[in-house]
C-alpha positions as CSV (number, residue, x, y, z in Angstrom):
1,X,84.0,-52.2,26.6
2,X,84.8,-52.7,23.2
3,X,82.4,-55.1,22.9
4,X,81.7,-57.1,19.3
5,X,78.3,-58.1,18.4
6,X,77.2,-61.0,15.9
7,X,75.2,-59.8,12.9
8,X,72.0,-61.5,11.8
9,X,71.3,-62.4,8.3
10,X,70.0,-59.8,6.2
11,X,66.8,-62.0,6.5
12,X,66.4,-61.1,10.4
13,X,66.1,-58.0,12.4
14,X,68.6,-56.9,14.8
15,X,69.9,-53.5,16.7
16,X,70.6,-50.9,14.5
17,X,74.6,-50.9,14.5
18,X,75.6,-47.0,15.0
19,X,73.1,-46.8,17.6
20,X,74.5,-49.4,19.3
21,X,77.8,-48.4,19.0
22,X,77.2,-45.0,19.7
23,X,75.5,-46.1,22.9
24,X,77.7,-48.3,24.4
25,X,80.8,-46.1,23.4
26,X,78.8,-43.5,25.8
27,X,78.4,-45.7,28.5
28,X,82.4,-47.0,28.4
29,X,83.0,-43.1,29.0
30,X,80.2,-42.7,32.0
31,X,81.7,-46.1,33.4
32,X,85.6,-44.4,33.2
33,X,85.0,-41.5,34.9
34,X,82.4,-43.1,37.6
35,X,79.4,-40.7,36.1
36,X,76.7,-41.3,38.7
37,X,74.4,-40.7,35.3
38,X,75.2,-44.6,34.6
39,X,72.6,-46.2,36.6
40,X,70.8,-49.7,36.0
41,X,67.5,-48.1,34.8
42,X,69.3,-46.7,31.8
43,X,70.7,-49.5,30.3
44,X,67.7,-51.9,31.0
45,X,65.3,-49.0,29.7
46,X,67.5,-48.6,26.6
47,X,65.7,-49.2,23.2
48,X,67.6,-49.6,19.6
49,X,65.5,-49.4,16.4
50,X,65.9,-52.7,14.7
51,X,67.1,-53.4,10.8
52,X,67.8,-56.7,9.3
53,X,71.3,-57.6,8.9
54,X,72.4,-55.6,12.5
55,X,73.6,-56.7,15.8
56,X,72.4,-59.5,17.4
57,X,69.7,-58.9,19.8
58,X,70.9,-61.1,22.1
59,X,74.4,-60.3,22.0
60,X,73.4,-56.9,23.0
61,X,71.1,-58.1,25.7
62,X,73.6,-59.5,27.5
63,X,76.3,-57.1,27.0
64,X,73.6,-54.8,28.7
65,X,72.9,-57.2,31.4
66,X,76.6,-58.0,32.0
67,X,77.2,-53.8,32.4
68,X,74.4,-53.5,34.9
69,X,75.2,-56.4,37.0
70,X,79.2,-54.4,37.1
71,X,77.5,-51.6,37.8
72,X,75.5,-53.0,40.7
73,X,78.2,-54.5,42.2
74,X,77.5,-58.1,40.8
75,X,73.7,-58.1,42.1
76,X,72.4,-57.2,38.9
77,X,68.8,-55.2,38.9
C-alpha cells in the first residue's frame, strides 16, 4: 500500500503527513503477515491530528475505506 495522498494548500487543514505515513506503513505490515490485530474498527476508529498544507482528508478517507472493505472481504463495515 504505498498509497500517495494529495496535499491541501497551506491555506487548508489536512492529516498530518508522518502520522499518516507511519500509520498506513503499519497496517501494509499487519495486512502482509495476516495480523488478526488489523480489524475494521481500527482503521475506521483511526484519528490523525490535522495541519494545513498535509494530506488530503479525503484521500485518506478512502484509502481507509478501500483497506477495510479488503479486509472484510469486499463487504466493507
Amino acid at each position: 500500500m504505498a498509497a500517495e495522498f494529495r496535499r491541501v494548500s497551506i491555506f487548508s487543514k489536512g492529516y498530518n503527513r508522518a502520522e499518516v505515513d507511519e500509520f498506513m506503513r503499519h497496517a501494509q505490515k499487519l495486512r502482509n503477515r495476516g495480523d488478526a490485530a488489523l480489524t475494521p474498527e481500527l482503521l475506521i476508529d483511526k484519528e490523525f491530528k490535522t495541519q494545513r498544507g498535509c494530506y488530503s482528508m479525503d484521500d485518506v478517507d478512502d484509502a481507509l475505506d478501500g483497506l477495510v472493505a479488503a479486509i472484510s472481504g469486499g463487504r466493507g463495515a
